[in-house]
MMTF fields as JSON, N, C-alpha, C and O atoms, coordinates in Angstrom:
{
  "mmtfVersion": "1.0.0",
  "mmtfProducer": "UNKNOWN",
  "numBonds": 199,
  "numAtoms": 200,
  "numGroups": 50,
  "numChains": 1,
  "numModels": 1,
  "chainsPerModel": [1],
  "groupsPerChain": [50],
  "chainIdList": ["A"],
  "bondAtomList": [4, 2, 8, 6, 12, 10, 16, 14, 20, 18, 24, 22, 28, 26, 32, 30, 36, 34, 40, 38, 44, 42, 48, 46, 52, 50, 56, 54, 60, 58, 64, 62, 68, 66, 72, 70, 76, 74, 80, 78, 84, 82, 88, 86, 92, 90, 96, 94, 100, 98, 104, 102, 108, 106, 112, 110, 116, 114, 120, 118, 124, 122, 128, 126, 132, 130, 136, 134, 140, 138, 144, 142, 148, 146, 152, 150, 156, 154, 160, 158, 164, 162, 168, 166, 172, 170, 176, 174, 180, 178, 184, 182, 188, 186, 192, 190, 196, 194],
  "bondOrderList": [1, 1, 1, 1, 1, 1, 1, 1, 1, 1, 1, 1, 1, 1, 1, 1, 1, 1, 1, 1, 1, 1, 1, 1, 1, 1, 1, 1, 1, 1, 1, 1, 1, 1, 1, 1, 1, 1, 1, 1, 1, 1, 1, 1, 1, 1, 1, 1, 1],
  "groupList": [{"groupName": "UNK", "atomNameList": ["N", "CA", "C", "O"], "elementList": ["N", "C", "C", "O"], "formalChargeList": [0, 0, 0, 0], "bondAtomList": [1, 0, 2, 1, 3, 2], "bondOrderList": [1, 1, 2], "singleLetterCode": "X", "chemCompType": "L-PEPTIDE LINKING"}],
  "groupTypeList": [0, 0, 0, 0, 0, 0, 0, 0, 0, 0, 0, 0, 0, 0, 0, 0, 0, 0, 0, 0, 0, 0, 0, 0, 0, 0, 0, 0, 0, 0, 0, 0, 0, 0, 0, 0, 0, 0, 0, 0, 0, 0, 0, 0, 0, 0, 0, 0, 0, 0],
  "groupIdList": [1, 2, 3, 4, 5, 6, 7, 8, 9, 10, 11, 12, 13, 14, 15, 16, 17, 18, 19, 20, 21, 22, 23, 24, 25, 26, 27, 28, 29, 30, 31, 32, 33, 34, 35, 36, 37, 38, 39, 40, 41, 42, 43, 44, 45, 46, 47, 48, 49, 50],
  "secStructList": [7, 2, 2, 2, 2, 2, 2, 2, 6, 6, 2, 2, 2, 2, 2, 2, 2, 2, 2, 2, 2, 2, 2, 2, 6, 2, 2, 2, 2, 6, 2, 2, 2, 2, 2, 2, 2, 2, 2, 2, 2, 2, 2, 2, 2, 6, 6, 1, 7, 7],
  "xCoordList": [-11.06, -10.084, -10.583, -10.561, -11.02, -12.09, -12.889, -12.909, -13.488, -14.54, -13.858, -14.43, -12.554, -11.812, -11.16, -11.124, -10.77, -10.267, -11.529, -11.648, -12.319, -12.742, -13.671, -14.199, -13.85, -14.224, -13.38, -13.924, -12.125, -11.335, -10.877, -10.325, -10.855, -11.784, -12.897, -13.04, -13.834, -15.203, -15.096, -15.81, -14.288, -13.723, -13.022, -13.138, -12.036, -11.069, -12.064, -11.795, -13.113, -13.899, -15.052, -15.664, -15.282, -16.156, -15.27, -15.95, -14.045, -13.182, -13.08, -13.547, -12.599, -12.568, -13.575, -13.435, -15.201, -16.167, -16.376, -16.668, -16.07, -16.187, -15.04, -15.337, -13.93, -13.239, -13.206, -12.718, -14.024, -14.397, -15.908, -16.518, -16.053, -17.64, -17.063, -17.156, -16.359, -15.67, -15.063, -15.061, -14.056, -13.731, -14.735, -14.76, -15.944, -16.711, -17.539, -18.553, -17.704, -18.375, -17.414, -17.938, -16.034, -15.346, -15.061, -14.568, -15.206, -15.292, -16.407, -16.294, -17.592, -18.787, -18.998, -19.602, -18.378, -18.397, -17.856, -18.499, -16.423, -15.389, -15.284, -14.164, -16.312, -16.374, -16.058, -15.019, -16.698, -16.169, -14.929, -14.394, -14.658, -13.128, -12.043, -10.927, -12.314, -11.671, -11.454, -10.338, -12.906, -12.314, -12.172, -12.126, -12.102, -11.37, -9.706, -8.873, -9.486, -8.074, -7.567, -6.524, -8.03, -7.545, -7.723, -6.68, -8.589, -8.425, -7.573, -6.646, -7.493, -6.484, -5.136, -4.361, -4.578, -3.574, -3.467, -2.571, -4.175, -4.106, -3.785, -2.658, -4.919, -4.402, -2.858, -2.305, -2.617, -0.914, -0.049, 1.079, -0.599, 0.605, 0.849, 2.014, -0.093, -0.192, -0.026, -0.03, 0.12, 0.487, 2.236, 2.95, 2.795, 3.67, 5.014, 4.583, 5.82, 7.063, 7.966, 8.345, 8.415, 8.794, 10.407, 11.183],
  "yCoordList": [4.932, 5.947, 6.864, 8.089, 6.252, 7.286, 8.34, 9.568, 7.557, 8.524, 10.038, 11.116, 9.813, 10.392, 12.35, 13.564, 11.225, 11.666, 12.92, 14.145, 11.685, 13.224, 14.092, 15.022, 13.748, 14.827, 16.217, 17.315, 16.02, 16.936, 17.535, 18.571, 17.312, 17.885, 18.411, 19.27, 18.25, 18.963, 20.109, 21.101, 19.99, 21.249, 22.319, 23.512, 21.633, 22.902, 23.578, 24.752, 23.143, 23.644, 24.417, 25.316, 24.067, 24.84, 26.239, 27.264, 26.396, 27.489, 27.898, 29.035, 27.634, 28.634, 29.227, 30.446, 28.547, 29.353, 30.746, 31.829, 30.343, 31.44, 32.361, 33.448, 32.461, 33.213, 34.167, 35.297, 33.347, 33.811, 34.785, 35.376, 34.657, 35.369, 36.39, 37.554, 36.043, 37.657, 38.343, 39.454, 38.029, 38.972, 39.524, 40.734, 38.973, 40.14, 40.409, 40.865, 40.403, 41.184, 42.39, 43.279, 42.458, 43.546, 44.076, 45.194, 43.609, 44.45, 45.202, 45.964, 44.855, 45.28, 46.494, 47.501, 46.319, 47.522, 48.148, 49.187, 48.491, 49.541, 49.644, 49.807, 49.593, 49.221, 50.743, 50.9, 51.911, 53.335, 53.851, 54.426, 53.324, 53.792, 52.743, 53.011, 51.456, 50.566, 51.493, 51.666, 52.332, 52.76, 54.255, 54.787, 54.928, 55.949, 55.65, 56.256, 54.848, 54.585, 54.337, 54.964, 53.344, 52.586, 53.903, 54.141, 54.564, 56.104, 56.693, 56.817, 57.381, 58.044, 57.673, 58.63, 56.439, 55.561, 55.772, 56.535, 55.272, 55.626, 56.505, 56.632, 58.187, 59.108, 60.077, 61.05, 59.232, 59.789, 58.971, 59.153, 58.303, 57.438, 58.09, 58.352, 58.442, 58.808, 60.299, 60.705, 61.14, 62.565, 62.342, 63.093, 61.452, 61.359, 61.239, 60.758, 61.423, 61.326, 60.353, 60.292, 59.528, 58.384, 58.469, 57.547],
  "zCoordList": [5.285, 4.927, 3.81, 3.928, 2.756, 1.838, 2.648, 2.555, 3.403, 4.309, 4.443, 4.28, 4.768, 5.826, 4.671, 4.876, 3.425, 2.116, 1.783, 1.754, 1.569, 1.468, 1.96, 1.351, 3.089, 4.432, 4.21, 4.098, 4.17, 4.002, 3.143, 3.514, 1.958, 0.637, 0.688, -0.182, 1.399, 1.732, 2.461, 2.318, 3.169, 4.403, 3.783, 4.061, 2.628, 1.857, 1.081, 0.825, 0.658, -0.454, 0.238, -0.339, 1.351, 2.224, 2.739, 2.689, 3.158, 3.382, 2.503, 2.575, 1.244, 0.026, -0.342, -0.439, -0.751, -0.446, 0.355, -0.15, 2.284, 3.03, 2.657, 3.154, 2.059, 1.731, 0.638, 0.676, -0.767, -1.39, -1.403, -2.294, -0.407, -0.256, 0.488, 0.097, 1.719, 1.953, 1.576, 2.106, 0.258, -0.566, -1.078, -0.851, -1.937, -2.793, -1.674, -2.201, -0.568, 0.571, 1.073, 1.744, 0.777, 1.048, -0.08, 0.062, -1.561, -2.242, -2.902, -3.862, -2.197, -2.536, -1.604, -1.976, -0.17, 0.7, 0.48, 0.628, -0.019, -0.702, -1.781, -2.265, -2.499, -4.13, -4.353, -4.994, -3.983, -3.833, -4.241, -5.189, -2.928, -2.647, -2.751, -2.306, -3.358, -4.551, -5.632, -6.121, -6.17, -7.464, -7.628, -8.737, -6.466, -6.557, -6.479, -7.154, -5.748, -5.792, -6.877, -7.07, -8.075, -8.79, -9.888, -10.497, -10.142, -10.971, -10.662, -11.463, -9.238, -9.125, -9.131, -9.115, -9.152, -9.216, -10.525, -10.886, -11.348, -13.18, -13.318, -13.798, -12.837, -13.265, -12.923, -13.437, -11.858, -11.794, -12.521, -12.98, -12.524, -13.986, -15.037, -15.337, -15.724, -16.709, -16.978, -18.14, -15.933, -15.871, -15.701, -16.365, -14.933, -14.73, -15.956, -17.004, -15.982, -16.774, -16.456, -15.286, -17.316, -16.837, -17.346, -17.095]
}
């Protein structure tokens, strides 16, 4: 049953890995236009009147 324990612990930690690698693989491809957004998002804030 150990065996079993943590096989599947090995598996969650292996998916979070691949998940985590495709996030900074999609944020490395839109790293661009990640941060044009996030400027231009700022800069209407801050022109804006609240």
């Amino acid at each position: 049953m150990k065996y079993i324990k943590n096989s599947k612990y090995g598996m969650e930690m292996v998916q979070v890995a691949i998940l985590v690698a495709i996030a900074i693989g999609l944020g490395m491809l839109f790293r661009e236009r990640i941060g044009d957004f996030i400027t231009a998002t700022f800069d209407r804030l801050m022109t804006s009147e609240f």
